[in-house]
N, C-alpha and C positions, 0 to 999 in steps of 0.2 A: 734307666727305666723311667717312663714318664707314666705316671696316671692320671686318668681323664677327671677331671675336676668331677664333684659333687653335681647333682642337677635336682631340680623337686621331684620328690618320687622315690630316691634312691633312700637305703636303709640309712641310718646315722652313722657312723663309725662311733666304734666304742671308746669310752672314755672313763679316767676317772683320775682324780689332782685332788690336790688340799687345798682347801678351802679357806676362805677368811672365818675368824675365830672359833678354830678345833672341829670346823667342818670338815665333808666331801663333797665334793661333786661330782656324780657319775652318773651315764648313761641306764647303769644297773638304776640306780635308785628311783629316777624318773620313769621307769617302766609305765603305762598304764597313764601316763600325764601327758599332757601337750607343754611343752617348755620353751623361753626365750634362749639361744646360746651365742653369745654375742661378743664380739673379739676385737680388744682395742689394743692399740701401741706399748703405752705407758700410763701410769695411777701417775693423776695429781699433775697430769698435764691439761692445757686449757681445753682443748676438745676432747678427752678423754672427762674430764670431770665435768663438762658439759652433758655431753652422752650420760654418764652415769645419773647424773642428776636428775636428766627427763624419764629414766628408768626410773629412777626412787619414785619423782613424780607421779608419773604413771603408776606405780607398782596396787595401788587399792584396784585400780578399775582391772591390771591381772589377774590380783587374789580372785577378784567374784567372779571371772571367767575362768577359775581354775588353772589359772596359765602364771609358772613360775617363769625366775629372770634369771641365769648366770650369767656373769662375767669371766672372759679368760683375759689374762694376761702373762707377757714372759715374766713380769717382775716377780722378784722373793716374796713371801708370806711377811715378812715384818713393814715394809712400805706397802703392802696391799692393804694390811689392818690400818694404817697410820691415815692412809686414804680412806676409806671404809669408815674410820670414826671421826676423821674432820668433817665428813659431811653426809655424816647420818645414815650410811648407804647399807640398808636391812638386809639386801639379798645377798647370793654368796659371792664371793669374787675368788675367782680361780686361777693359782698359780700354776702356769705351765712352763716354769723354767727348762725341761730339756726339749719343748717344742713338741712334742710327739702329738698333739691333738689339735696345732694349730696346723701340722705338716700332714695329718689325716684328715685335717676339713679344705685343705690349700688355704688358709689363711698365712703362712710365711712365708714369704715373698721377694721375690728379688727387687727392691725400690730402687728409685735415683734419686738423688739431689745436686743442685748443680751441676751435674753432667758425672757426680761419683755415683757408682755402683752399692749397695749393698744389701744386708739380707736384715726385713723387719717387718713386724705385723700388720697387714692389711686390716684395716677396721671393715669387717665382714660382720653380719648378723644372721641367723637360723635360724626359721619357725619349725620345730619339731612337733610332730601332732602328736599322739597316744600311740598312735601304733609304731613310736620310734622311727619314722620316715620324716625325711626334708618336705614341709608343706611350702617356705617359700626362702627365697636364699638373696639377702639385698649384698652385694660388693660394693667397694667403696664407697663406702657410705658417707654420705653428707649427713652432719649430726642435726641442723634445724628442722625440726618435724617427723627425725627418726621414730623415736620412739611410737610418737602418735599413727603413726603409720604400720609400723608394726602390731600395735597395738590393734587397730584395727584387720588385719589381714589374722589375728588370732581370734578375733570375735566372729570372725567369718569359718571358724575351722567347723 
């Protein structure tokens, strides 16, 4: 069974994971908010803690546009907190260890390296508006100026 990727416009798939420090994160919760959902490799990698970091950056000029930030990743809850408080990172960061909301956004992916095959997280982002719909959908993302760019395409919601 193949499904057709995500496109702007479409509802969000519903979600909800544990959070960094005794949080959740869920679709429920955000109801009624325009939110960042944004989906990286591995914590505590060099462009993964890149990324993160332009998000923290960015995160005041969020808050006063009303626009929150999560993070998914596959990794455990204890190396997400360990990331999370090396480098000050206030928003939530979400662990989706059995894949179910990276494989409902198509964020899990068959990669390659060196010509080996395998299966692991596209750094994919999603602007969710309030009404729980995709307002815009960046894949592969190149981290230099993610953030700001995103940032901005939520100030246009």
């Amino acid at each position: 069974m193949t499904t057709q990727p995500l496109a702007v416009g479409d509802k969000a798939p519903a979600f909800a994971m544990p959070a960094s420090f005794d949080r959740t994160a869920s679709l429920k919760a955000m109801t009624g908010k325009a939110f960042v959902l944004y989906f990286y490799p591995k914590a505590d990698t060099s462009g993964c803690t890149k990324e993160a970091c332009a998000f923290q950056e960015a995160l005041p000029q969020f808050n006063a546009i009303g626009v929150d930030v999560i993070g998914v990743s596959p990794d455990p809850i204890p190396p997400i907190e360990k990331f999370a408080k090396k480098y000050g990172l206030a928003f939530p960061l979400a662990s989706d260890e059995a894949k179910q909301t990276a494989a409902a956004y198509g964020t899990w992916v068959e990669k390659s390296m060196y010509g080996r095959k395998y299966m692991g997280m596209e750094r994919t982002t999603f602007l969710i508006d309030a009404k729980g719909r995709i307002a815009q959908i960046w894949r592969k993302v190149k981290v230099d100026g993610h953030a700001a760019a995103v940032k901005a395409a939520a100030e246009a919601l």
